[in-house]
C-alpha positions as CSV (number, residue, x, y, z in Angstrom):
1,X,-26.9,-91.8,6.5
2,X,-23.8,-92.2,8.2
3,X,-23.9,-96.1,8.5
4,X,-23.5,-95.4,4.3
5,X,-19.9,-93.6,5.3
6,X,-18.3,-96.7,7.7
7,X,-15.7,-98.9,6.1
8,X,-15.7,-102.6,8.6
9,X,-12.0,-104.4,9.3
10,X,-9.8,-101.3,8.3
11,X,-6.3,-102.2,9.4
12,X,-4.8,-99.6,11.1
13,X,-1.2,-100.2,10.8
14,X,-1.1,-97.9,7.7
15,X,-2.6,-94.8,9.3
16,X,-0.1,-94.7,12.1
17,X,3.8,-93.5,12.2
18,X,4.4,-96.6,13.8
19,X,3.1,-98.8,11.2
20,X,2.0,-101.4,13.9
21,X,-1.9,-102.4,14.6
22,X,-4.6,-104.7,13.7
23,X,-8.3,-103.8,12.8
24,X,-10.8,-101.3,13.6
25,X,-14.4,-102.9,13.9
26,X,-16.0,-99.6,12.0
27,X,-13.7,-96.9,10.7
28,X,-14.9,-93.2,9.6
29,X,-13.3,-90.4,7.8
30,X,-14.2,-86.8,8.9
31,X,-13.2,-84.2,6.6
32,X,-15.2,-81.1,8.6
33,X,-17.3,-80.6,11.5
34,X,-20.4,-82.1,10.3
35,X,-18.9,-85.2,9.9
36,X,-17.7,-85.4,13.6
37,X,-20.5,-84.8,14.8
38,X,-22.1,-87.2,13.3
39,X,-20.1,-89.9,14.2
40,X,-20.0,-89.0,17.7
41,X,-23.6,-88.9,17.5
42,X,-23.7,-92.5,16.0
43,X,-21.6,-94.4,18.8
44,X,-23.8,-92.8,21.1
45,X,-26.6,-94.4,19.9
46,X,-24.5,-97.6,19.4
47,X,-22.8,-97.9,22.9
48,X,-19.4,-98.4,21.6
49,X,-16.4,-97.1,22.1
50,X,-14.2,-94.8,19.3
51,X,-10.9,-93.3,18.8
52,X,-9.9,-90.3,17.0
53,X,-6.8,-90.7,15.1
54,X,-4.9,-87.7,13.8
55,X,-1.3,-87.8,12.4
56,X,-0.7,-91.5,13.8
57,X,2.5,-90.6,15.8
58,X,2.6,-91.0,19.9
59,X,0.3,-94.3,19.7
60,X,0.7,-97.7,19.8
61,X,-2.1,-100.1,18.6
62,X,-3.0,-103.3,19.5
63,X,-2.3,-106.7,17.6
64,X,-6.1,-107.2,17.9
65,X,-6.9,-103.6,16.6
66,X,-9.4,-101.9,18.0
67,X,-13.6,-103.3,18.9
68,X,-15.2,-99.8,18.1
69,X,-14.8,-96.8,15.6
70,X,-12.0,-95.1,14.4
71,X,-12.5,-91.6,13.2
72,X,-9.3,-90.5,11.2
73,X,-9.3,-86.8,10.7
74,X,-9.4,-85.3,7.4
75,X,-10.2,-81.4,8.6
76,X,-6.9,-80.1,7.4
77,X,-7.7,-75.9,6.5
78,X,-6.3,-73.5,8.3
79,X,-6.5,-69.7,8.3
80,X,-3.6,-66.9,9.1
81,X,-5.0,-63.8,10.6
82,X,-2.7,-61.1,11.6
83,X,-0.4,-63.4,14.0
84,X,-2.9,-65.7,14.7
85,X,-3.1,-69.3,12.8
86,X,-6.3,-71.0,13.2
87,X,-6.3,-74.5,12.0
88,X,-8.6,-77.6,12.0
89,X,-7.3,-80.5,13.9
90,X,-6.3,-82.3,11.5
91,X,-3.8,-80.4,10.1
92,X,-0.3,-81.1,9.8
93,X,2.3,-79.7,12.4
94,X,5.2,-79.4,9.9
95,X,2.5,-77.6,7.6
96,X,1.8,-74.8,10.5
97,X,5.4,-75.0,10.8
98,X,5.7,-73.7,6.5
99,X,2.7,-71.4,6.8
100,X,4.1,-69.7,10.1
101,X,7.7,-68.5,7.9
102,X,5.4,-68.0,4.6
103,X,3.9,-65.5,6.5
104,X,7.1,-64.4,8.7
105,X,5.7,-65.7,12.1
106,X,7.8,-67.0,14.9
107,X,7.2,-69.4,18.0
108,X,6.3,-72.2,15.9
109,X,10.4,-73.1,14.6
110,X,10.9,-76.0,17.1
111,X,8.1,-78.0,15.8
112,X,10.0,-78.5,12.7
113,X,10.3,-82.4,12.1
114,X,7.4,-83.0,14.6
115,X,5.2,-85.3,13.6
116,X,1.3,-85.5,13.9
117,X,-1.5,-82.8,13.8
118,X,-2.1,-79.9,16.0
119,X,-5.4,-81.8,17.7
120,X,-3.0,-84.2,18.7
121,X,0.0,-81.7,20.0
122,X,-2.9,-79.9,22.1
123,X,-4.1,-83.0,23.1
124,X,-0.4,-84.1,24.6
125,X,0.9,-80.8,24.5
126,X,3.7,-81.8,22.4
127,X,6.8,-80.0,22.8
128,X,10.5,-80.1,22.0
129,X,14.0,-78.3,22.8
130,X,12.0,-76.7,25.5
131,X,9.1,-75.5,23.8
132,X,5.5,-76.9,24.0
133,X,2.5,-76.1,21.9
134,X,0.5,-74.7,25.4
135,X,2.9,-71.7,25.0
136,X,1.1,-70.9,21.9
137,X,-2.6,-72.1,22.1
138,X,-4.9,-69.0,22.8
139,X,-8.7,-71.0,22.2
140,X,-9.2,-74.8,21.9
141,X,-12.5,-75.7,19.5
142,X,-13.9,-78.6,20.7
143,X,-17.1,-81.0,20.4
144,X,-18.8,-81.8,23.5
145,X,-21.2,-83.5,24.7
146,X,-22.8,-83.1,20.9
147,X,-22.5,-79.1,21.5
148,X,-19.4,-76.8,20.4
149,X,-17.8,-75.1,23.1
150,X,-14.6,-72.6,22.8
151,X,-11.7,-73.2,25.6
152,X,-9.2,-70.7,26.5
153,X,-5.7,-71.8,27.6
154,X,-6.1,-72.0,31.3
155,X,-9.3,-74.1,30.3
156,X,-6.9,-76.6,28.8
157,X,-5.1,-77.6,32.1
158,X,-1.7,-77.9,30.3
159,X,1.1,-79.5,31.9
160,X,4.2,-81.6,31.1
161,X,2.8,-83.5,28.1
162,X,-0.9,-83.4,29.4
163,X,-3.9,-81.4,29.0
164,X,-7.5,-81.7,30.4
165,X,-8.1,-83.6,27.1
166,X,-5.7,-86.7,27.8
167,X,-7.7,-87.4,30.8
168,X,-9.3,-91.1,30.9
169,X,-12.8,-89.7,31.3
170,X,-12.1,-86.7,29.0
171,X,-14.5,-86.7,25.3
172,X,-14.2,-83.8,24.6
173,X,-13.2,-84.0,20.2
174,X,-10.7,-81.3,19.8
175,X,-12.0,-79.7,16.0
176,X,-9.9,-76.3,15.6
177,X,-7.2,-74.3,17.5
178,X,-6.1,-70.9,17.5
179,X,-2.4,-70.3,17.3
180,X,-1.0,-66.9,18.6
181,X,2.6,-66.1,17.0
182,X,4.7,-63.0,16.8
183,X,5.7,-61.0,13.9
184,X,9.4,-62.3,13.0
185,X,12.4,-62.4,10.6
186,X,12.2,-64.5,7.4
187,X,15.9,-65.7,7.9
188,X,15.9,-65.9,11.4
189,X,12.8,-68.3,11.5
190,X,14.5,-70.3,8.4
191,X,17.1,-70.6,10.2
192,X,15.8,-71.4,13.5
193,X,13.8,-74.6,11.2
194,X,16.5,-75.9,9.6
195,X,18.5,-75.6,13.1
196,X,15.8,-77.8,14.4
197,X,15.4,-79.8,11.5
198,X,19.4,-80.8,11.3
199,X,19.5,-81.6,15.2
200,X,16.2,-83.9,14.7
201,X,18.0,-86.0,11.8
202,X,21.0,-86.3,13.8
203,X,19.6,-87.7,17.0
204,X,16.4,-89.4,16.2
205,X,16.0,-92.7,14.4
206,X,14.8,-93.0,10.1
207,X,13.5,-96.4,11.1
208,X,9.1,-96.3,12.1
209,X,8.2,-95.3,15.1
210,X,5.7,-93.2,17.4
211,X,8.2,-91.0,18.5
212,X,9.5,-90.5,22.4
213,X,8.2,-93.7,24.6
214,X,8.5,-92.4,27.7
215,X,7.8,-88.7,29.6
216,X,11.3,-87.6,30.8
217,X,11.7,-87.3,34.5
218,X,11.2,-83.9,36.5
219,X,15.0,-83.1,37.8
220,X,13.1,-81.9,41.2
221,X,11.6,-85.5,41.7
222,X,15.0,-86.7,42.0
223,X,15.9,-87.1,45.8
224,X,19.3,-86.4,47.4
225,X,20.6,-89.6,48.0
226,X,19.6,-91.2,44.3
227,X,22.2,-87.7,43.4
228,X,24.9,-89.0,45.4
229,X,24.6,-92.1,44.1
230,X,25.0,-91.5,40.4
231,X,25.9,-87.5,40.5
232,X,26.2,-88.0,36.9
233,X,22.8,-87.0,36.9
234,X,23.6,-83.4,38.3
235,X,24.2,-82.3,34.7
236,X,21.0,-82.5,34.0
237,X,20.0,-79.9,36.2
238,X,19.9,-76.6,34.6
239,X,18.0,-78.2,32.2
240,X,15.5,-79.0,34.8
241,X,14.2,-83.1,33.1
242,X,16.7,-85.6,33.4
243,X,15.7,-87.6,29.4
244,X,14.5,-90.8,30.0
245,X,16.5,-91.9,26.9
246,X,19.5,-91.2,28.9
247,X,18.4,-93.4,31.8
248,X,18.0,-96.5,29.4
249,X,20.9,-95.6,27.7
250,X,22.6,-95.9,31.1
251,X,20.9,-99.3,31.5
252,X,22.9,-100.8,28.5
253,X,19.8,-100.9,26.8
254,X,20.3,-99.8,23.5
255,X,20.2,-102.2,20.5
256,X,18.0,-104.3,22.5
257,X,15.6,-106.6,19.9
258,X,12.4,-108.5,20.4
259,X,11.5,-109.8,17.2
260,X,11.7,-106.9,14.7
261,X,11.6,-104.2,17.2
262,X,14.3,-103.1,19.0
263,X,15.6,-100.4,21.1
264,X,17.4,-97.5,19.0
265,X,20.7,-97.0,19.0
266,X,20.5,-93.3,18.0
267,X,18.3,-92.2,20.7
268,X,17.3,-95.2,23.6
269,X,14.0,-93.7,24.0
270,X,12.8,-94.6,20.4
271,X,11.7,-98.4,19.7
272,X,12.0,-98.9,15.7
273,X,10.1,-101.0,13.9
274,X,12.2,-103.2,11.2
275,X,9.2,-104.6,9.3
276,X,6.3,-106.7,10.9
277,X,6.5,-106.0,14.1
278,X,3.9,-106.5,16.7
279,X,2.5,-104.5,19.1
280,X,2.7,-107.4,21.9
281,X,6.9,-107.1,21.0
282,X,6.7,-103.4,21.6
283,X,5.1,-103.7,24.9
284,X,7.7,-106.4,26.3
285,X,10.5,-104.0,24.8
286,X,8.8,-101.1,27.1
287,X,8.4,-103.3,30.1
288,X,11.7,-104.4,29.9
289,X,13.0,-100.6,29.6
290,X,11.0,-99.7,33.0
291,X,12.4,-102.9,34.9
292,X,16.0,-101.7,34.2
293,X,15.4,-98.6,35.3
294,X,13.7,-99.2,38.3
295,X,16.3,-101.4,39.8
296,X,19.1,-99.1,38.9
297,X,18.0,-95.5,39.6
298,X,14.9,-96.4,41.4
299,X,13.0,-94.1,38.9
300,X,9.7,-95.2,37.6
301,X,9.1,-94.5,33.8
302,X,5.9,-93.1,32.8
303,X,4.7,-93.6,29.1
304,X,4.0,-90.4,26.6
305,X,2.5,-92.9,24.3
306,X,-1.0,-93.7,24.2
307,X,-2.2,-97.5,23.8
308,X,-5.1,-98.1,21.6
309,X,-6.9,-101.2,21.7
310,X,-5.1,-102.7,24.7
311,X,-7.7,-102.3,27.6
């Protein structure tokens, strides 16, 4: 029944914020549960590999696509109860973000202008101006193994952009999550979006992309003699992460091309995509980033991204 549901040679570019990628051997929408399950239960029997795509944002795909199955999520309802939001994966972080002041709910204001779903922003543990989505997650909903478990938050192994669901030998499908807000003030947490909103358009490139390349660095990681050397750094301190889009900035970096991809301007650790760019560009672009700053600061740069189709 399901083999009735695959679409062959789906280009993926479109599906992604990036707009970068080449083909998926078999590609699959799931618009509930059922569907999921399904499909999981069809590349078991098949022996090949898959992919979930949610929102498209925080990937980058290969030229060459991908040799397996694609399941783009389409489980997008969501439910508010008392404080609590619980939404399907597939759901829209700027939607949670309008449904949490709708209903006069706080937490969720520094999301606004994130891009993807919530499976992926549990998945990474997506976070901004300090914030991360693990400050909010109270049960994870998650396909595994072909039976439905329920993980709380300490089940999740959140840290710094990582979960227990980013691991490489991780499959567990994340299907729904549970949201735990606070009641709050309608103007406040208007406000507190548009705030958030304002500050994303101002520092973050219009042009495609998949969002922050790199992890920032952990200010702690930095040793004593790398301070003295550039104790520029030392302002980064209180804030505990010293941005990565800082370090390449520092590099000279910005502006940088490789066919029609180039380093922002706006924010260094962005990589915009002009029109027809490839994913081979990108990945020279990112190398090139992580050379320069390992021979000036001695810091190695660790990728947020995650590559599809590459390995």
């Amino acid at each position: 029944m399901i083999e009735k549901k695959l679409q062959r040679n789906v280009i993926l570019a479109p599906f992604t914020t990036f707009k970068i990628g080449g083909p998926a051997a078999y590609f699959i929408e799931a618009h509930n549960e059922d569907d999921l399950l399904q499909a999981l239960q069809w590349v078991k029997s098949t022996n090949i590999p898959y992919f979930i795509l949610g929102g498209g944002s925080n990937i980058l795909i290969a030229d060459k696509g991908f040799d397996g199955l694609v399941v783009k999520m389409r489980m997008n309802t969501y439910t508010v109860l008392k404080t609590n939001i619980i939404a399907d994966a597939g759901v829209f972080l700027s939607t949670l973000v309008s449904v949490s002041l709708k209903n006069s709910l706080t937490g969720l204001e520094w999301a606004a202008g994130v891009p993807g779903t919530i499976g992926g922003a549990v998945r990474g543990n997506a976070g901004a101006h300090g914030h991360s989505i693990s400050e909010l997650v109270t049960t994870v909903r998650v396909i595994r193994k072909e039976s439905v478990v329920e993980l709380e938050n300490n089940n999740c192994k959140f840290s710094y952009r990582h979960s227990i669901f980013k691991k490489k030998n991780n499959n567990d499908s994340i299907v729904r999550v549970v949201l735990k807000l606070k009641k709050g003030n309608n103007l406040e947490i208007e406000k507190g979006i548009t705030k958030h909103i304002t500050y994303r358009n101002k520092t973050q490139p219009f042009q495609s992309s998949c969002g922050c390349i790199f992890k920032n660095i952990n200010f702690s990681a930095i040793d004593k003699e790398s301070l003295r050397k550039f104790p520029e750094m030392n302002e980064f301190k209180d804030y505990g992460q010293i941005p990565s889009g800082w370090l390449i900035d520092s590099c000279s970096l910005k502006r940088t091309k490789k066919g029609k991809v180039a380093i922002s301007d706006i924010h260094a650790n962005f990589i915009e995509n002009s029109g027809s760019a490839t994913a081979h560009d990108v990945r020279e672009l990112i190398a090139r980033a992580k050379s320069a700053v390992k021979q000036k600061f001695g810091i190695d740069l660790e990728e947020e991204i995650i590559y599809v189709g590459f390995f």
